[in-house]
N, C-alpha and C positions, 0 to 999 in steps of 0.2 A: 686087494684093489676094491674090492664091495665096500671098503668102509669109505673110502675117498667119495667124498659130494660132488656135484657140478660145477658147484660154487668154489673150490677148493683150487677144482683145476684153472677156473677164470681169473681165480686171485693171483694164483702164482705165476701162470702163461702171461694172459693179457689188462688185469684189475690193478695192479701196484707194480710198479716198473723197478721197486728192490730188488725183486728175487731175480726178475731174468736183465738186471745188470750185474747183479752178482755172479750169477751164471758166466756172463761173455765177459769179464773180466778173470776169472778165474780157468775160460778157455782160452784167451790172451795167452794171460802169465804159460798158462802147461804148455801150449803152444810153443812162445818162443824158448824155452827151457826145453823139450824136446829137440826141438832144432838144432839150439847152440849145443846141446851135450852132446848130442848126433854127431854133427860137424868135426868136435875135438876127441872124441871117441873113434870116429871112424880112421884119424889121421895118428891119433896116439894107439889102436890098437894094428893098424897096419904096421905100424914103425917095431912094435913089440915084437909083431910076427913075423916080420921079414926081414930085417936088418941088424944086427952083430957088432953088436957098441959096449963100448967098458961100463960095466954097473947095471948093464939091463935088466938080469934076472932077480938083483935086489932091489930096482927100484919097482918092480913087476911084484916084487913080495911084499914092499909098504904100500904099495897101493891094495894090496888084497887086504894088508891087515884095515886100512883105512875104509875099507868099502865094508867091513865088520862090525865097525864101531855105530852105535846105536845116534839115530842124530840129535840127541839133546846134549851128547859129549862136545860137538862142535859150534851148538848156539853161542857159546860164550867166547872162542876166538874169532869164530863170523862175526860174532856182535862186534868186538873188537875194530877187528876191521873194516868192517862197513862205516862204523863210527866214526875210521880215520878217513874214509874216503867221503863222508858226509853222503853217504848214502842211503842211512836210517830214514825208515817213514818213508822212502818210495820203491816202485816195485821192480826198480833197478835189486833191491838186497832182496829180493823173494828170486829173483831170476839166477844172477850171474852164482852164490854159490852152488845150487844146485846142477848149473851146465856143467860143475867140475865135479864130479859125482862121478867117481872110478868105476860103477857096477857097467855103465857101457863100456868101457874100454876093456875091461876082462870079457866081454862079452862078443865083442868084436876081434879080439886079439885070436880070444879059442876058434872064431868063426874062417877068419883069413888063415890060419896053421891047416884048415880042409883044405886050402885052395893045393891040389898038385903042384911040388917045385917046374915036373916037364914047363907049365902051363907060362909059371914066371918068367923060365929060363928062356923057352920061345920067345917073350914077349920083349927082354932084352937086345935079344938078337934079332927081331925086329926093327931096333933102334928106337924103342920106347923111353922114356926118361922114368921116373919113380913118379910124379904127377900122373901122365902116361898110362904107366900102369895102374895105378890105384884106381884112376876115373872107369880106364876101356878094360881094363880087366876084371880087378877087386872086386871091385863094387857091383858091377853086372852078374858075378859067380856069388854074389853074397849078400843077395838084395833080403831071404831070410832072415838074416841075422842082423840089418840093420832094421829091420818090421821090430824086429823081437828088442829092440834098443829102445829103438823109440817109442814103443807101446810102453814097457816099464818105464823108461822115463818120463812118460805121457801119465800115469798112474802114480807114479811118485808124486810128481808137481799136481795133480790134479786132488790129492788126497791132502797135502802138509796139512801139518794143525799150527803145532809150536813154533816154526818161523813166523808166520804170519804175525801171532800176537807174543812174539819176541821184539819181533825189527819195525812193526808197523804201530803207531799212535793212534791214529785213524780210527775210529768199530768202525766207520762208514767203508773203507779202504779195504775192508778184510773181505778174502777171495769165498766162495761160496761154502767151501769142508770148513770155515770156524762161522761163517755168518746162516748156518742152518742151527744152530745154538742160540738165535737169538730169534728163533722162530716163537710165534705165543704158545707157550706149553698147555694150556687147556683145549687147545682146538687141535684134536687128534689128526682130522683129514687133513688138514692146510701141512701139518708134518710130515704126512706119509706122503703129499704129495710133492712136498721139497725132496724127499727122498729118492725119490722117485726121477726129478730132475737133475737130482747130483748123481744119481746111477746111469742117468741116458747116454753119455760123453764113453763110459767103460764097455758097459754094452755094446756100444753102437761101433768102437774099436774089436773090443773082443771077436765080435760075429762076422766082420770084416775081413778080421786078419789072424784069426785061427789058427788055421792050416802054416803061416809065417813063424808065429810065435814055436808052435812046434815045432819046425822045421830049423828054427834060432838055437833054440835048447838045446835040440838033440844034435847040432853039428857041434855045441860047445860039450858035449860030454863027450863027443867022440875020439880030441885030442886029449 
């Protein structure tokens, strides 16, 4: 931090409005990609752990092999398809692959397998539906494990390199992890201090929701 100027911090905070629109465009995009994965995560890893459907456990096994695969394996069928959907060049294709990103659903699935069956069985006999339960129950016993979702999927979207400058035309359009590359390379502090602001967003989750993230993990390693 001693190397960072005054001037360094006024450029990037309040001096040239690139960086901190780069910023809230790139806490956008993590944003609603956090959400939307959240959302089909929470309701595809409920369905895994509580319901007894033909094909479950091998469709619960391609998705593990899918959530293994390195993502420059899938740049080029997203490309594909975002192509045919004409969705290239907006941040519609930065968003909607990454909401289907299997690591919340295995993460949510091991999370709801902790919930005691007593707990479910009660809740039917309550006269609960499956909406029902997932809202007044699941979700209230498992608020952990959806911290722990959405942080990595908040660190995933928040990090991309190779989507960005895969699916987008644009340098102006690229989210802040590929537009700190285009920072001037001879001015040391103006870098360290982009840095700095591309760190604030992980930090400022991490120190929040700690105690969650742990609490996420450790109920998924416990089934």
């Amino acid at each position: 931090l001693a190397g960072m100027s005054p001037r360094a911090y006024y450029l990037v905070f309040w001096g040239e409005s690139q960086y901190m629109m780069r910023f809230w465009r790139s806490l956008g995009i993590s944003l609603c990609v956090s959400v939307g994965q959240l959302f089909v995560s929470t309701l595809a890893g409920f369905g895994f752990a509580r319901y007894n459907f033909k094909g479950r456990n091998t469709i619960f096994f391609l998705l593990t092999i899918l959530m293994v695969l390195p993502v420059q394996v899938t740049l080029v069928p997203n490309y594909i398809t975002l192509k045919a959907l004409s969705l290239l060049d907006t941040y519609a294709a930065l968003i909607l692959p990454l909401i289907f990103v299997p690591l919340g659903t295995f993460i949510l699935r091991q999370s709801f397998l902790s919930i005691p069956d007593n707990v479910m069985d009660a809740a039917m006999l309550d006269g609960c539906n499956a909406v029902q339960i997932l809202l007044r129950v699941a979700v209230p016993m498992n608020i952990s494990g959806m911290v722990c979702a959405f942080m990595l999927s908040f660190l995933d979207a928040w990090n991309m390199v190779e989507q960005p400058i895969a699916y987008l035309k644009d340098v102006n359009s690229y989210p802040l992890s590929v537009a700190l590359s285009y920072v001037p390379p001879g001015d040391n502090s103006l870098q360290l201090v982009c840095c700095v602001l591309a760190a604030l967003p992980c930090l400022s989750i991490f120190c929040l929701f700690n105690r969650e993230l742990v609490e996420g993990i450790t109920l998924g390693e416990v089934k």
